[in-house]
C-alpha positions as CSV (number, residue, x, y, z in Angstrom):
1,X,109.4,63.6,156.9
2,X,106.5,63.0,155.3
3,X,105.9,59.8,153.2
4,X,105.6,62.3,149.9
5,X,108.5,63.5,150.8
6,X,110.4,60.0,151.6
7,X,108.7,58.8,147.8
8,X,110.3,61.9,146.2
9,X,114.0,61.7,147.9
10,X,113.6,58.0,146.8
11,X,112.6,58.9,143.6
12,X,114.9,61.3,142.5
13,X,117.7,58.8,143.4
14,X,116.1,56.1,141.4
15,X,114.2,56.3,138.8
16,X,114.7,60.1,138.5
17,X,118.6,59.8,137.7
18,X,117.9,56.1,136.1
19,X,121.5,54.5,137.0
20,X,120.6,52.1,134.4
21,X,120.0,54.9,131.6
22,X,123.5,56.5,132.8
23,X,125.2,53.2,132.2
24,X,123.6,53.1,128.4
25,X,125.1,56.3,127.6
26,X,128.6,54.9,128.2
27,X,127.7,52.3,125.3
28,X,125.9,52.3,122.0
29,X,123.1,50.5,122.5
30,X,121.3,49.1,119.3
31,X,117.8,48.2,118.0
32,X,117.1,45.1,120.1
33,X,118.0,46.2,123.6
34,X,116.3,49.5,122.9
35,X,112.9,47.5,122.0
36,X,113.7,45.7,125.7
37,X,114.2,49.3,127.0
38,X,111.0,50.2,125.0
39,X,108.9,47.2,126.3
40,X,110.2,47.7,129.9
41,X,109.1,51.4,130.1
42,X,105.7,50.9,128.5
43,X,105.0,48.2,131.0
44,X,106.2,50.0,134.2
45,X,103.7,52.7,133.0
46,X,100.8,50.0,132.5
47,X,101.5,48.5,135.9
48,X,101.7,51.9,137.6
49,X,98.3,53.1,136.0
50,X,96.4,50.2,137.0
51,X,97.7,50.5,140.5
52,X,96.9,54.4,140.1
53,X,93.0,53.6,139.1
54,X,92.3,51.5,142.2
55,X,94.1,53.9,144.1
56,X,93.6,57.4,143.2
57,X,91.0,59.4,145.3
58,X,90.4,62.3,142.8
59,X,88.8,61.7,139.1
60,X,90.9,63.6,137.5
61,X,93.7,60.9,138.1
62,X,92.0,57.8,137.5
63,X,91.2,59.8,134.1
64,X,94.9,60.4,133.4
65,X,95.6,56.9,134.5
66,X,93.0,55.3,132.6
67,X,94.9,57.2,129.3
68,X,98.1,55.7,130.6
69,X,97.1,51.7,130.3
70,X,95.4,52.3,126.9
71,X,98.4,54.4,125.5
72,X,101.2,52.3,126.7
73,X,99.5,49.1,125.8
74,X,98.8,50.2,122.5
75,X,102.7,51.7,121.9
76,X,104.0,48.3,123.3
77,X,101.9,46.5,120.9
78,X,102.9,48.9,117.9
79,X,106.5,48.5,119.0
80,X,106.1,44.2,119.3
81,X,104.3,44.0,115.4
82,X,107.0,46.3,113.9
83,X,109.5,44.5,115.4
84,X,107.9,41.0,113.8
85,X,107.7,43.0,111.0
86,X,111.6,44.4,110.6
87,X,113.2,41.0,112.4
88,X,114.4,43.2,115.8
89,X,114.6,40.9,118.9
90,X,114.0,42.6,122.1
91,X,117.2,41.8,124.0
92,X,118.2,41.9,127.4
93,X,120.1,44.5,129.1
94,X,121.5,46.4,132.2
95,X,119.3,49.3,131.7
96,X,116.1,47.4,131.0
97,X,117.0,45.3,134.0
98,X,118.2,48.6,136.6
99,X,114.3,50.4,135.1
100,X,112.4,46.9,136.2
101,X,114.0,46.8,139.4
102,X,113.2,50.5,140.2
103,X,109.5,50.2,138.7
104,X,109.2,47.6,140.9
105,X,110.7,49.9,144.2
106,X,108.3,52.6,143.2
107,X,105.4,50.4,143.0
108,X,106.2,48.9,146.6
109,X,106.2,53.0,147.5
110,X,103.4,54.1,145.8
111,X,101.3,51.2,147.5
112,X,102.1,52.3,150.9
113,X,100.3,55.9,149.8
114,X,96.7,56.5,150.5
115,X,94.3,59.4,149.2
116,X,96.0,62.5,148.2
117,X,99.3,61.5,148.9
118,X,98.7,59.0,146.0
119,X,97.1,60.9,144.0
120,X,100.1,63.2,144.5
121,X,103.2,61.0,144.8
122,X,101.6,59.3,141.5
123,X,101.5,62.3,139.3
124,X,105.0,63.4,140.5
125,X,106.5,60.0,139.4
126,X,104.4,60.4,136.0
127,X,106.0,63.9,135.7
128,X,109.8,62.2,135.9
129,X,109.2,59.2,134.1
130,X,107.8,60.7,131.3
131,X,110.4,63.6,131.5
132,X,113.4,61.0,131.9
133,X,111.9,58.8,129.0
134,X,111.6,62.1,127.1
135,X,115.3,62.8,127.7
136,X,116.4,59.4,126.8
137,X,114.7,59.4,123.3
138,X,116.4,62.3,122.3
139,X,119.9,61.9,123.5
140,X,120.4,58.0,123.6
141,X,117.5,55.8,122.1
142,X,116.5,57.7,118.4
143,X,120.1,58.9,117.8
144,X,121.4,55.0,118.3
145,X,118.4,53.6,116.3
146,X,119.8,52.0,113.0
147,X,116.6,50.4,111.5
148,X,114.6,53.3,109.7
149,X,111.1,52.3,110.6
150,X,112.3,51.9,114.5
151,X,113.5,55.1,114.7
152,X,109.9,56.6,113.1
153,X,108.6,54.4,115.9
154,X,110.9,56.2,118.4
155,X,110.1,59.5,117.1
156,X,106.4,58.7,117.1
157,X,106.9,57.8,120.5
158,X,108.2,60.6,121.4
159,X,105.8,62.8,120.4
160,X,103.0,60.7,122.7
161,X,105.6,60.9,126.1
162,X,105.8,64.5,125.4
163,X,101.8,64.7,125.1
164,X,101.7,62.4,128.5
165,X,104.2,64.6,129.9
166,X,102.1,67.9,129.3
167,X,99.0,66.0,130.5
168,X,100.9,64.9,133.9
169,X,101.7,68.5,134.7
170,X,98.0,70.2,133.7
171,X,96.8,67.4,136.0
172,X,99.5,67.9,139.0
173,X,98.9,71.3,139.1
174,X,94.9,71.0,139.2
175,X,95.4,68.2,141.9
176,X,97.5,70.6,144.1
177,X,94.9,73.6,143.9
């Protein structure tokens, strides 16, 4: 078994299926453990992009991760001065915590990766992330917002993952040719 094929098996029973995000659907979650949710995700990203621009051997990723730090940082920091603005705490939580933990796994897996297999194993975890994070906005995090300028922010947010999503599956495919 390759070690793409190892990071994807591992993947798809992680962060793929998010245990954490299964566990939130079984309670309402509200406005501060969604921010901690928020917070958590855009960081992962951050940490995986600047791991991905050291790592990458093709352009075209470094490019897409280079996007990825400058995005995430910038919806984090949106997310942090609205929430100073509208009084929403960022609380902690079981699904924040279960996403950290399996950022952290896919990190130590991505770091065993060289050259294409990077490149490769990289843009297939963009590909779920975004896709789960996708998911979760629509069915979980902007239906259980309560605050109405937090659930613009969602929806804004939203519309950017789905742009990152498109963007991690134009580049996957041109890495692959």
């Amino acid at each position: 078994m390759t070690a793409i094929q190892k990071l994807t098996i591992a993947y798809v029973t992680t962060l793929a299926l998010m245990p954490g995000m299964a566990r939130a659907a079984d309670k309402a979650l509200n406005d501060n453990q969604i921010a901690e949710i928020m917070h958590t995700a855009n960081m992962a990203e951050v940490d995986a992009a600047k791991l991905a621009k050291d790592k990458a051997q093709t352009q075209q990723v470094k490019d897409f991760a280079e996007h990825m730090i400058v995005e995430h940082k910038q919806n984090d920091k949106d997310g942090k001065d609205l929430e100073k603005r509208i009084d929403i705490k960022d609380k902690s939580n079981d699904t924040a915590k279960d996403l950290k933990k399996d950022a952290k796994t896919e990190m130590d897996d991505l770091k065993k990766l060289k050259g294409t297999d990077f490149d490769k194993a990289y843009m297939k975890m963009q590909i779920s992330m975004h896709q789960t994070l996708l998911n979760d906005l629509d069915q979980k995090f902007i239906p259980a917002a309560q605050n109405a300028h937090f659930k613009e922010y969602l929806q804004t947010t939203r519309k950017h993952v789905a742009e990152h999503l498109a963007k991690a599956q134009e580049v996957q495919i041109d890495i692959s040719k």
